[in-house]
MMTF fields as JSON, N, C-alpha, C and O atoms, coordinates in Angstrom:
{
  "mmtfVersion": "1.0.0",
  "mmtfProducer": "UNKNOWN",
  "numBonds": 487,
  "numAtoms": 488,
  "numGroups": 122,
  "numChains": 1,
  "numModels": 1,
  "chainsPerModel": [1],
  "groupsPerChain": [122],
  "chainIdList": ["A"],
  "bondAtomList": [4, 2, 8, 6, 12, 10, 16, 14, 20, 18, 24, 22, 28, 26, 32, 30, 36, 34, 40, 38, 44, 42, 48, 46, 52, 50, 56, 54, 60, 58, 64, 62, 68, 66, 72, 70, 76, 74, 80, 78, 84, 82, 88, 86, 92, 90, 96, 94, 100, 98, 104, 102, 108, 106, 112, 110, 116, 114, 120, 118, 124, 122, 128, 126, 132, 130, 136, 134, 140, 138, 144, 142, 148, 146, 152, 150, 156, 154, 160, 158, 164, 162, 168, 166, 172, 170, 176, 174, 180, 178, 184, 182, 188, 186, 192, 190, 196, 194, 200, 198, 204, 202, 208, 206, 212, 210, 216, 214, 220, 218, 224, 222, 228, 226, 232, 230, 236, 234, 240, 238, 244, 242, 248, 246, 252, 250, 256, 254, 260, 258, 264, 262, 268, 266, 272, 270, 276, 274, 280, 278, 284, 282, 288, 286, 292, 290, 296, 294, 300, 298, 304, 302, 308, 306, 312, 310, 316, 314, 320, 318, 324, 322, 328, 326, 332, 330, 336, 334, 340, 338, 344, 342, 348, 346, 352, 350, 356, 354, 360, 358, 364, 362, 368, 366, 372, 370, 376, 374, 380, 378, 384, 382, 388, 386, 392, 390, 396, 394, 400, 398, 404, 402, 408, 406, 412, 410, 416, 414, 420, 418, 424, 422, 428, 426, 432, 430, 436, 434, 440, 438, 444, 442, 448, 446, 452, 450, 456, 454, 460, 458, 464, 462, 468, 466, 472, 470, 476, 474, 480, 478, 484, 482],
  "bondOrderList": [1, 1, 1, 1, 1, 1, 1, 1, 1, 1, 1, 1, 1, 1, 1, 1, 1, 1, 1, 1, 1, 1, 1, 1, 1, 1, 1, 1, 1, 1, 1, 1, 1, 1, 1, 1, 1, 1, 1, 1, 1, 1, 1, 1, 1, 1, 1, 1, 1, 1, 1, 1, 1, 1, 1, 1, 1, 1, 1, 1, 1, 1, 1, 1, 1, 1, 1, 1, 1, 1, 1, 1, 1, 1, 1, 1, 1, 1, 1, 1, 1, 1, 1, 1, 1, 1, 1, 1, 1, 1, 1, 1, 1, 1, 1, 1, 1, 1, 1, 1, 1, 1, 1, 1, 1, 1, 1, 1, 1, 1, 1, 1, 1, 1, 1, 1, 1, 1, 1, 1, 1],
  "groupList": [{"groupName": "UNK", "atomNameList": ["N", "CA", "C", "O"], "elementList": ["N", "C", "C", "O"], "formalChargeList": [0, 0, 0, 0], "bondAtomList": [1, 0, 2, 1, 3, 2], "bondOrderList": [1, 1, 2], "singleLetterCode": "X", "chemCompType": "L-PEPTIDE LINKING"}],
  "groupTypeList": [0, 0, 0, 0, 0, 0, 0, 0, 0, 0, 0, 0, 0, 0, 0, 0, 0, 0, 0, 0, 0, 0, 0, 0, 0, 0, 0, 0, 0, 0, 0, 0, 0, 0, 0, 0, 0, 0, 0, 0, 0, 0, 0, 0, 0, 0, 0, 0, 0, 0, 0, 0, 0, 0, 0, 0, 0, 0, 0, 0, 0, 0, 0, 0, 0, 0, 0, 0, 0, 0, 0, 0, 0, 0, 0, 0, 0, 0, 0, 0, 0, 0, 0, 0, 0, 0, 0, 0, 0, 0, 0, 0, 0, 0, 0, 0, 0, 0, 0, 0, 0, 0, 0, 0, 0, 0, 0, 0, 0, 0, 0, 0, 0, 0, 0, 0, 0, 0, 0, 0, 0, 0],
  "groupIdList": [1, 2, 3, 4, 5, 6, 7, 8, 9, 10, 11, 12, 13, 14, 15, 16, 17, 18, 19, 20, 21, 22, 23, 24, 25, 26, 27, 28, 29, 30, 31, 32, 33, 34, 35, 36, 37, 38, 39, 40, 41, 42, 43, 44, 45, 46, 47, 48, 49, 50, 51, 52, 53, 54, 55, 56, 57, 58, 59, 60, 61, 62, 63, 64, 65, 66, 67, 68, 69, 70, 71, 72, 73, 74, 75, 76, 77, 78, 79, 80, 81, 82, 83, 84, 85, 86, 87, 88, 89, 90, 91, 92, 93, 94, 95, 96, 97, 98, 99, 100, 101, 102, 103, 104, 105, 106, 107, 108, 109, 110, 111, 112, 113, 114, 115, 116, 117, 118, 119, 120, 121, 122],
  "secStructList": [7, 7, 7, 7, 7, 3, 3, 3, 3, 3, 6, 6, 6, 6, 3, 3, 3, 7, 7, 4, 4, 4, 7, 7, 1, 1, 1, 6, 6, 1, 2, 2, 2, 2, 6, 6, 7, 6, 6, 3, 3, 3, 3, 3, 5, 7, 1, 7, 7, 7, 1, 1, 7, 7, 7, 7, 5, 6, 6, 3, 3, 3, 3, 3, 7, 1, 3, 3, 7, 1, 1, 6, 6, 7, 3, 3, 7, 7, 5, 7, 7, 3, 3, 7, 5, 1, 1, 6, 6, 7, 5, 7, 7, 6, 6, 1, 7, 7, 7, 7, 1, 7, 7, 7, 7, 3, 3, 3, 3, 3, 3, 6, 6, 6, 7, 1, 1, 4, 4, 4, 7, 7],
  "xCoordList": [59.538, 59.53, 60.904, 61.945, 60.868, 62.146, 63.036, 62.578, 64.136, 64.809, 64.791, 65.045, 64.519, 64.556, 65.485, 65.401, 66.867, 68.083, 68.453, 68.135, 69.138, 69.126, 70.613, 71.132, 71.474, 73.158, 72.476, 71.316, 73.742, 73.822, 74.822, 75.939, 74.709, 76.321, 76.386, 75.289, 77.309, 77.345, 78.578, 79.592, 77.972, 78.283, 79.635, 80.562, 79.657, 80.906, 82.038, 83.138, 81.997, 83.107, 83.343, 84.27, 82.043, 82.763, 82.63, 83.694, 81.927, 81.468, 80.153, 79.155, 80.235, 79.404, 78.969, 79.762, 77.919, 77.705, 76.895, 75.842, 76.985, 76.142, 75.389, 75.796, 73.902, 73.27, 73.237, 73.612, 72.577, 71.997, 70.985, 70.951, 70.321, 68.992, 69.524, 68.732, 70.621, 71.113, 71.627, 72.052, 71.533, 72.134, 71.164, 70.247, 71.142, 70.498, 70.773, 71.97, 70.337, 70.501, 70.231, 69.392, 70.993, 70.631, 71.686, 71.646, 72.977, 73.945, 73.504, 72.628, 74.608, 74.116, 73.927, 72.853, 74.86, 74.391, 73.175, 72.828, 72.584, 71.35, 70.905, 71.45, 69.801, 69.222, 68.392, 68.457, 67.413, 66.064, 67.014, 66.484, 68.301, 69.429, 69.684, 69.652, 69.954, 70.793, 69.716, 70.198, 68.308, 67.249, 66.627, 65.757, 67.557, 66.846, 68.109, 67.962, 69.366, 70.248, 70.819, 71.081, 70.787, 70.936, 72.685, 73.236, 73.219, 74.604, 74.586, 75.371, 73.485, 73.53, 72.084, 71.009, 72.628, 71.909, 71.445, 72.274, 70.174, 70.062, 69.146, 68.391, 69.481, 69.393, 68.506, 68.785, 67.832, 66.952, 67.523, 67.638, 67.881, 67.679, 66.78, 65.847, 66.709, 65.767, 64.792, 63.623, 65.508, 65.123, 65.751, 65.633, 66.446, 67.063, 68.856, 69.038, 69.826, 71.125, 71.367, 70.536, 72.805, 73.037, 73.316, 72.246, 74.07, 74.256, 75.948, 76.718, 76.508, 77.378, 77.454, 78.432, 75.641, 75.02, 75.228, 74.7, 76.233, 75.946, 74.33, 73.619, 74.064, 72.957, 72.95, 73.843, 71.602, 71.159, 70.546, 69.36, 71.324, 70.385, 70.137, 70.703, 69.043, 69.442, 70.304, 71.051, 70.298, 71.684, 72.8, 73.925, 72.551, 73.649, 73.378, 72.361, 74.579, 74.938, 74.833, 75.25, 74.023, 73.263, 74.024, 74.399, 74.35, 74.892, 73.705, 73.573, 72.959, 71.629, 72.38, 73.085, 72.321, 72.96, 71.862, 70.696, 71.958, 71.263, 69.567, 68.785, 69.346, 67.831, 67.141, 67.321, 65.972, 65.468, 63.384, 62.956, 62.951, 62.476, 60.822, 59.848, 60.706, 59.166, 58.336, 57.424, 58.945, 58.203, 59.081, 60.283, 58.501, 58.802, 60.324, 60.221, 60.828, 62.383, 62.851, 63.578, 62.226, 62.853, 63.914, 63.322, 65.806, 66.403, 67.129, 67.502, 67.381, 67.945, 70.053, 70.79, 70.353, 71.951, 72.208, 71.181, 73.33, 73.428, 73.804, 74.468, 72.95, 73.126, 73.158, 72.984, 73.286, 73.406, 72.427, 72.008, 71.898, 71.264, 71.479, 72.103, 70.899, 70.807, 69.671, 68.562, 69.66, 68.368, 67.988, 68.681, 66.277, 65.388, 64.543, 64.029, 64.159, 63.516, 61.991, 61.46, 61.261, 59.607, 59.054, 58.444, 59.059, 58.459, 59.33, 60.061, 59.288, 59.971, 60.73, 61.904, 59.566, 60.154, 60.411, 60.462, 60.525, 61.115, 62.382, 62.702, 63.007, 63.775, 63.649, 63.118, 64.155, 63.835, 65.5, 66.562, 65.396, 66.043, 66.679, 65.98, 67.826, 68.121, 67.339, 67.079, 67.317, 66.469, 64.894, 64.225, 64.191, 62.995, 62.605, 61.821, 63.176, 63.086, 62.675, 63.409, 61.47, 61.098, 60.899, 60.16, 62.073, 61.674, 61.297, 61.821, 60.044, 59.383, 59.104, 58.822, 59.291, 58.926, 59.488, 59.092, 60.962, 61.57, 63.197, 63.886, 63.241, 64.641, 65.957, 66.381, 66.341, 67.826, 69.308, 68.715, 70.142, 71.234, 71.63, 71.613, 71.986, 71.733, 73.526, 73.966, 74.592, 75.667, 75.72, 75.606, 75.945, 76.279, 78.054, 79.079, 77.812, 79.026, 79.985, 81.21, 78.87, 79.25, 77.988, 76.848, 78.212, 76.957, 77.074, 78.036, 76.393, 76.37, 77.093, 77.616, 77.22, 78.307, 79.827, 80.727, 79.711, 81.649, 81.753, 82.622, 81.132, 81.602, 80.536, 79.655, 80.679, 79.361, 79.915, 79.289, 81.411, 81.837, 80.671, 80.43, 80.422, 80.149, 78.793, 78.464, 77.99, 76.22, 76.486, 75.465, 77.497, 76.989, 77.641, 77.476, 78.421, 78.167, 77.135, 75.967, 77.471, 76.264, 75.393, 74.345],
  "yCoordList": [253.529, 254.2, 254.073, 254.201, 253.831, 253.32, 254.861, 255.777, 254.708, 255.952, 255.955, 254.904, 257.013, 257.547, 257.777, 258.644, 256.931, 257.231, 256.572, 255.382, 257.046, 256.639, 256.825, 257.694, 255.938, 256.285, 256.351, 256.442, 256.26, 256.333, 255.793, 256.31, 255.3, 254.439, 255.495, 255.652, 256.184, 256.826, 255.875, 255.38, 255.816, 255.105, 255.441, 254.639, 256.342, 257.176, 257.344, 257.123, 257.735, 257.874, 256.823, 256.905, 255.61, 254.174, 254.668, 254.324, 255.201, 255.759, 255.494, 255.436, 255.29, 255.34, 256.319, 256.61, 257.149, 258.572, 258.197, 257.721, 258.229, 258.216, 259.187, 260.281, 259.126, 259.963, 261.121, 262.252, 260.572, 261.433, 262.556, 263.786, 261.726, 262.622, 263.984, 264.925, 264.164, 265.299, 266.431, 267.479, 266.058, 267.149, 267.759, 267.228, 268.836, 269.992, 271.342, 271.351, 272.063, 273.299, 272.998, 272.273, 273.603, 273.443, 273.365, 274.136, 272.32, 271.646, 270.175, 269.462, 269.908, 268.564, 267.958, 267.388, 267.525, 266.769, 266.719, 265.814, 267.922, 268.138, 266.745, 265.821, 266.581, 265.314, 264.77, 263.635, 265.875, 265.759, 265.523, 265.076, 265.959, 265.673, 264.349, 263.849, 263.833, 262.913, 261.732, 260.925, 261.401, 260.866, 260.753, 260.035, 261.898, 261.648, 261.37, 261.013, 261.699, 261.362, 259.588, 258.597, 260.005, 257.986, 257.784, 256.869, 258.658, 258.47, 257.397, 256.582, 257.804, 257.132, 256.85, 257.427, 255.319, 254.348, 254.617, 254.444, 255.027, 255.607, 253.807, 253.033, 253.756, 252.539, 253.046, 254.102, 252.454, 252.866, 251.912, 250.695, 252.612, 251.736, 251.151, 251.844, 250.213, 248.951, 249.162, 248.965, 249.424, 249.796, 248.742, 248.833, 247.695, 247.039, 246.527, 245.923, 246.43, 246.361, 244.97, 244.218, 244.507, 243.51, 242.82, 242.872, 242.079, 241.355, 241.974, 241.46, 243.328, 243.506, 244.991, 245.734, 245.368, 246.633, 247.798, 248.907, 247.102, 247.73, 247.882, 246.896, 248.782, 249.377, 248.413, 248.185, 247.996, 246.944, 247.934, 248.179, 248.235, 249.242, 247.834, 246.743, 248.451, 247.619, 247.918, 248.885, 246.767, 246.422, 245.794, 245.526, 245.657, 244.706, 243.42, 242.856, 243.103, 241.013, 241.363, 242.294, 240.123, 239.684, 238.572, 238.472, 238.061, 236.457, 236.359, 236.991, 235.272, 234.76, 233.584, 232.899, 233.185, 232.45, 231.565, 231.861, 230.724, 230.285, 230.428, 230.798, 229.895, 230.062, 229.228, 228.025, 229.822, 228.742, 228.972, 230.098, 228.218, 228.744, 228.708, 228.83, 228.559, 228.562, 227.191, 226.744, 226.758, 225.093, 224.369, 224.398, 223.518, 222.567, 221.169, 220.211, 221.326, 220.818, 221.112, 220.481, 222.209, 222.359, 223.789, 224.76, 223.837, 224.718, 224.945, 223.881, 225.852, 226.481, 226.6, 227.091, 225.985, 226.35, 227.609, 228.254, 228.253, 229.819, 230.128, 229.632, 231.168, 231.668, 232.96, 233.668, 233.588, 235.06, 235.465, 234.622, 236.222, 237.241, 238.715, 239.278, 239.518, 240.222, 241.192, 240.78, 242.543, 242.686, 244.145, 245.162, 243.835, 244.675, 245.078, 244.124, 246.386, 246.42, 246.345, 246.942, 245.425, 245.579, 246.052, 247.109, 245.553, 246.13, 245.565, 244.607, 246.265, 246.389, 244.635, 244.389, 243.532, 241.974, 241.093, 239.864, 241.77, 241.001, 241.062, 242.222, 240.341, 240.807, 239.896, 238.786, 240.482, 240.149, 239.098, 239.673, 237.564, 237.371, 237.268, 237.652, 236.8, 237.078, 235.351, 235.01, 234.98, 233.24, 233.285, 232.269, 234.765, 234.632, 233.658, 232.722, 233.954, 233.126, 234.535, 235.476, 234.321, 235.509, 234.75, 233.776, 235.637, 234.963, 236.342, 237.449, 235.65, 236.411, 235.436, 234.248, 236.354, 236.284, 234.839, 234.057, 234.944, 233.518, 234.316, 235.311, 233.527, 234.096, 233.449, 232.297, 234.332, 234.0, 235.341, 236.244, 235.456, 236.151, 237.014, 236.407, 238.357, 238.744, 239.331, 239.606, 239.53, 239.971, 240.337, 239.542, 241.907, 242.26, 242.094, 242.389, 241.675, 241.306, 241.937, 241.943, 242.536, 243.826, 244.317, 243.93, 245.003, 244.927, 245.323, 246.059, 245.084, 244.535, 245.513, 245.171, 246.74, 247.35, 247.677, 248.088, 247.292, 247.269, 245.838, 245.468, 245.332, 243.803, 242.718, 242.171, 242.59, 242.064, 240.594, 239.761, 240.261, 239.173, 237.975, 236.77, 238.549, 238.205, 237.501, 236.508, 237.92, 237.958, 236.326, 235.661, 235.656, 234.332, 233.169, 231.995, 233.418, 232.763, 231.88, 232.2, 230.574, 229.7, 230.467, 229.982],
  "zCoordList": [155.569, 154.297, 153.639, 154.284, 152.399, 151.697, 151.071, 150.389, 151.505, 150.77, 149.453, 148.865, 148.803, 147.035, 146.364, 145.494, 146.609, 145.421, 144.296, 144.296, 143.149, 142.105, 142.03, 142.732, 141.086, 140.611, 139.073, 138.672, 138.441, 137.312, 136.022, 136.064, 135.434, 134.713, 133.547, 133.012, 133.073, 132.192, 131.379, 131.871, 129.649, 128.85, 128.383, 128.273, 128.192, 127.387, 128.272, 127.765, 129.651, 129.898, 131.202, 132.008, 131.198, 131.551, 133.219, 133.736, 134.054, 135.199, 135.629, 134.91, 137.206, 138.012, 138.604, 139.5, 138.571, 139.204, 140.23, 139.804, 141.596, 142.73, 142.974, 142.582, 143.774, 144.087, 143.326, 143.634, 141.941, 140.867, 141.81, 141.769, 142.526, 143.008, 143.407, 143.383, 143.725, 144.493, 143.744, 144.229, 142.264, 141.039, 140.748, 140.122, 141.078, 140.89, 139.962, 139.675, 139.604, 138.232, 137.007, 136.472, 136.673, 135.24, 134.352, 133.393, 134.493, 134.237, 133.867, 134.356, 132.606, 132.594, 133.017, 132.827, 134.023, 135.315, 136.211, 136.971, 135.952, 136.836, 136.981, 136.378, 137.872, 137.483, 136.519, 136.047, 136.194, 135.541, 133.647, 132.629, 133.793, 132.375, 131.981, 130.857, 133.127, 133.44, 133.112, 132.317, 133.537, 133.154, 131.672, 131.179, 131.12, 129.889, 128.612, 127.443, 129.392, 128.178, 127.925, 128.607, 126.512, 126.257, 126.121, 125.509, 126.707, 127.545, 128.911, 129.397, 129.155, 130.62, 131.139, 130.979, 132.081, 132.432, 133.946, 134.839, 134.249, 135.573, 136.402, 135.813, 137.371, 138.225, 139.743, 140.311, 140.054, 141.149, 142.495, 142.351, 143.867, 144.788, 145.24, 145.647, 145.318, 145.279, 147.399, 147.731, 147.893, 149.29, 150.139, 151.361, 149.572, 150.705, 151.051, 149.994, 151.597, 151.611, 151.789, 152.298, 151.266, 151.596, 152.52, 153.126, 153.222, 154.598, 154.675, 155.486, 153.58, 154.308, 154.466, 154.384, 154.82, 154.511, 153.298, 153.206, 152.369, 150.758, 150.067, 149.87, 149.863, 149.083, 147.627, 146.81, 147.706, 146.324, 144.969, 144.744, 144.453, 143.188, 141.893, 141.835, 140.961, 139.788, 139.265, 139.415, 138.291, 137.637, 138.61, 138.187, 139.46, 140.714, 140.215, 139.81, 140.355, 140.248, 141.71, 142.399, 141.963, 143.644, 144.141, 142.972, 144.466, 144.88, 146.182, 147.23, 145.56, 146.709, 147.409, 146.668, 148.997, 149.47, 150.588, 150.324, 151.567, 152.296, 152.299, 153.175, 150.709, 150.062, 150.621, 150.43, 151.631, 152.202, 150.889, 150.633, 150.605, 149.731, 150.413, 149.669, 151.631, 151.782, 151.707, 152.402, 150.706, 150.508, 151.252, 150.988, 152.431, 153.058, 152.682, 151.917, 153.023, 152.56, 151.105, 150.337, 151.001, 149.449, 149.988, 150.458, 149.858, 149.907, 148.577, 148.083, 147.981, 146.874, 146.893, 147.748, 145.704, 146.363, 145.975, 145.762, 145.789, 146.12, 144.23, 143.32, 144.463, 142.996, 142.571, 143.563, 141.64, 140.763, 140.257, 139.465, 140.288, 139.497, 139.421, 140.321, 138.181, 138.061, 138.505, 138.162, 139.276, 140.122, 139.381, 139.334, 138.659, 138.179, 139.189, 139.772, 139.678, 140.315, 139.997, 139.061, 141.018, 140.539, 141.803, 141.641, 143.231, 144.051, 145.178, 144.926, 146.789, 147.696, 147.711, 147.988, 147.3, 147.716, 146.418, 146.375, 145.626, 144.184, 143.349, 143.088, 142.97, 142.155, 140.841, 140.804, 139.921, 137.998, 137.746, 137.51, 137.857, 137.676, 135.927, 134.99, 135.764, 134.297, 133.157, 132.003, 134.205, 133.841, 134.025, 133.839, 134.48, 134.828, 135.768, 135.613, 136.648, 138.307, 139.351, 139.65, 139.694, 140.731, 142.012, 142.155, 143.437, 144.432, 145.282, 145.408, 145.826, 146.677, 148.186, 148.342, 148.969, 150.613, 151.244, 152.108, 150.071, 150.499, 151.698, 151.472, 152.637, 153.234, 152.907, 152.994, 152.592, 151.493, 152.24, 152.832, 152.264, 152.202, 150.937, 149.866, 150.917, 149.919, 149.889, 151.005, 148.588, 148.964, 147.238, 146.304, 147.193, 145.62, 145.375, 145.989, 144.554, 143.834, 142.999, 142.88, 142.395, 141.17, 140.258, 140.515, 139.416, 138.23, 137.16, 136.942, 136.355, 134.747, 134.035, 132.975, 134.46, 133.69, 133.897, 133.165, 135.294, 135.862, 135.353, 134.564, 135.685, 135.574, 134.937, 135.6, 134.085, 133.183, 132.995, 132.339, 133.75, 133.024, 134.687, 134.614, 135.404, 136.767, 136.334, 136.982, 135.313, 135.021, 134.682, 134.857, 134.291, 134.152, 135.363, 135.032, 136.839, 137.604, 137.988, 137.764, 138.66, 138.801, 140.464, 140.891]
}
């Protein structure tokens, strides 16, 4: 069963808020606030870590590495994306490239709002 956490990028004051899920009351911060203000960008963990056990949320620049792709001598060289979450084995690349149930290395890099200069690596 996949753990249920969410961060958060808040626009205005240029921040990463971790483990939204855990804000509770009735402060802005609460969580159920925090979901609805267009200050801030709430990101879902995706359910799986990288190979240097960092947590994959969206909005992470991914660096995909040792893409082996499923089809018979066909391997992938190592590349970037940006990761949308759709379901436990997908990710939304920014070229509309979906790889599924292929074994690859997974290592985040940064994401699109610390570092947006990263989204166009090869």
């Amino acid at each position: 069963m996949k753990e249920i956490k969410f961060r958060a990028w808040h626009k205005k004051l240029k921040h990463m808020l971790p483990n939204i899920q855990n804000h509770i009351g009735n402060s802005d911060w609460a969580f159920g606030f925090l979901i609805k203000d267009e200050k801030v960008i709430v990101m879902q963990f995706i359910g799986l870590k990288d190979k240097k056990d960092k947590e994959i949320f969206e909005d992470d620049i991914v660096r995909i590495s040792n893409v082996n792709s499923g089809i018979e001598g066909k391997i992938f060289e190592p590349f970037t994306i940006v990761v949308k979450y759709i379901n436990e084995l997908a990710f939304y690349n920014i070229s509309d490239y979906i790889i599924e149930n292929a074994e690859f290395a997974l290592e985040v890099i940064g994401n699109i709002h610390q570092n947006p200069e990263l989204i166009n690596l090869g």
